[in-house]
N, C-alpha and C positions, 0 to 999 in steps of 0.2 A: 504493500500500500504506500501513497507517497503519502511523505512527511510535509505537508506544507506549514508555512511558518504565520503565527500568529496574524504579528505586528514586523513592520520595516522601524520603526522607532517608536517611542511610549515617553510619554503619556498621553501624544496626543489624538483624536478623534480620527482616524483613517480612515479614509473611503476609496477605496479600489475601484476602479475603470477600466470599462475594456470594450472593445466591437466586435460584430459578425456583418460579415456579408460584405468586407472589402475588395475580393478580388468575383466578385460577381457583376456577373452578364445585364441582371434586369434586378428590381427590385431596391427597397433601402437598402441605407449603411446603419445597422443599429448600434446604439452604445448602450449601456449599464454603468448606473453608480450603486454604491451601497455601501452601506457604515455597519461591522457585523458588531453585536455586545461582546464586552471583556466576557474572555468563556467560553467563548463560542465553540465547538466541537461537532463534526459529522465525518460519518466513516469513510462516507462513499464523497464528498467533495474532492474535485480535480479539476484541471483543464477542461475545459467541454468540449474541444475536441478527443479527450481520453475516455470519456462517457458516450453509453447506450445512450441511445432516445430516451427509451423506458428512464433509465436514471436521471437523466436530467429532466424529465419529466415529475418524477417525484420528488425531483429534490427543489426544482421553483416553489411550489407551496410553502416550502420549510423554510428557504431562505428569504421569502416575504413575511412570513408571520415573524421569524426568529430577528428579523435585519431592525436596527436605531430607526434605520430611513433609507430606502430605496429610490431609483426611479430610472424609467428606461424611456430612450428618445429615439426616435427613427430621421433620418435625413433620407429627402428623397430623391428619383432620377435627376429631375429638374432643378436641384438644386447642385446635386454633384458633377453634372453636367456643367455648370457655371462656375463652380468655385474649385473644381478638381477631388478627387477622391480622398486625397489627402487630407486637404482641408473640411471635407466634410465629414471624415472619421474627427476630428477635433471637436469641430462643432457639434456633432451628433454626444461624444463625450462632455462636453461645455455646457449644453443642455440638458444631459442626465444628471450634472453635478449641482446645475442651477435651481434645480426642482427638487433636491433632499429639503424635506425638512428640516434635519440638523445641517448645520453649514458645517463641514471639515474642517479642522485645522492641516490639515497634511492628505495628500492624496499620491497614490500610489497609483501608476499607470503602466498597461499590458504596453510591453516593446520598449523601441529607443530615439521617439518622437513624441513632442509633446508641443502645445502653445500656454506657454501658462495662461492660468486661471484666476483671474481676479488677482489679491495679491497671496494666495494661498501655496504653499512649498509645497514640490513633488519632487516625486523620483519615478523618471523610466525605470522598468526592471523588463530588461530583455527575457522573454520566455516566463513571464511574471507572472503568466496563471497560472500555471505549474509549480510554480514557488511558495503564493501569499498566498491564504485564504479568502481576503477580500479580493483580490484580482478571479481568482478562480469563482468565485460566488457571482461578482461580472458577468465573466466569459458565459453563464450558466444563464441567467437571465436574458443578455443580449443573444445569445443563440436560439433559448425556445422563445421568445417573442417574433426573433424575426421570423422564424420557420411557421409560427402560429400565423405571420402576414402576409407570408408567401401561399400557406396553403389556402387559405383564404382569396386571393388573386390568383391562384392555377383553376379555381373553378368557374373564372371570367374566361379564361384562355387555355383549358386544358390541353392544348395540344403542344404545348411546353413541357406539361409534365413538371412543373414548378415545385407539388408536392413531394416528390422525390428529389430532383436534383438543386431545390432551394436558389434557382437563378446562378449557381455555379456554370464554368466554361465545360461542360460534358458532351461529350459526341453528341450524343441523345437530343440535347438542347440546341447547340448549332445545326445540327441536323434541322430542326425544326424551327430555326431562323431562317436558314434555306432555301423552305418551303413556304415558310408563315408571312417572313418579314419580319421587323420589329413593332413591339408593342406600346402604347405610352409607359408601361413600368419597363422598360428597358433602357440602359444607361446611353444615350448616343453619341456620348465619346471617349466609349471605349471600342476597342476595336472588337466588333462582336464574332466577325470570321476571321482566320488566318488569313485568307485572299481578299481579304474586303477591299483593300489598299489598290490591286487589281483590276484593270477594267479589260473588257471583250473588244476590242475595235477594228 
């Protein structure tokens, strides 16, 4: 089982941050904030990409009830489309932070990019869900929310098949850019085929 570590520093108020759905096709960028209680303890918390469905499914409920203050933000195509992907993993972060109830003293963030926050101290921690509990608690929230928004919008456009492949670059999906076109929940600058760049003349 991994040992993930409380706190990054004590005494004060930590709230871990993280996103899903950065390197996908169509769909948000979601972030998670969250402030766990001194104490905090679960067996099964990890990475959420190191987690089942099923787990990370049962573990949202627990880390909503159990969490100081939560909160999860979505950025969407048309935004990320304007301001780049990067910056809209920030902002989608920036706005789950903005909407805790408890305001942090110290925030702890998934990777090795950051825009600070108001005037509040962080630390990148590369591979950070894996590490903190609060980043891993993030990662856990921002991934069943997003996947709850994708499957939700595969039943507009099924022929994406969004419920399975959550707007990830997967044959299946480009396959079905292909054929389909693009959709308004798809990112249009990103490059959705490998040949896109291409033209027939």
């Amino acid at each position: 089982m991994n040992k993930l570590e409380p706190y990054y520093q004590l005494p004060a108020l930590e709230a871990g941050t993280d996103e899903a759905g950065r390197g996908c096709l169509a769909g948000p960028v979601t972030a998670a904030a969250i402030l766990l209680p001194e104490g905090f303890q679960n067996p099964i918390l990890n990475d959420s990409k190191q987690l089942t469905e099923i787990k990370r499914e049962r573990l949202r409920p627990i880390l909503q009830a159990e969490a100081l203050t939560y909160s999860v933000s979505h950025v969407f195509p048309e935004e990320i489309d304007e301001i780049n992907i990067l910056n809209a993993s920030f902002l989608a972060m920036h706005k789950a932070l903005e909407n805790l109830a408890t305001p942090p003293e110290f925030i702890l963030v998934d990777g090795n990019r950051f825009k600070p926050f108001k005037t509040i101290p962080h630390q990148c921690i590369i591979k950070g869900d894996g590490k903190y509990m609060s980043i891993a608690a993030a990662s856990v929230l921002a991934k069943t929310y997003r996947d709850e928004y994708m499957c939700k919008i595969h039943e507009e456009y099924p022929m994406y098949n969004w419920a399975k492949n959550k707007g990830y670059p997967t044959k299946e999906h480009r396959d079905a850019i292909r054929k389909h076109g693009l959709t308004p929940y798809h990112r249009k600058s990103f490059r959705q085929l490998p040949n896109q760049l291409t033209l027939d003349i």
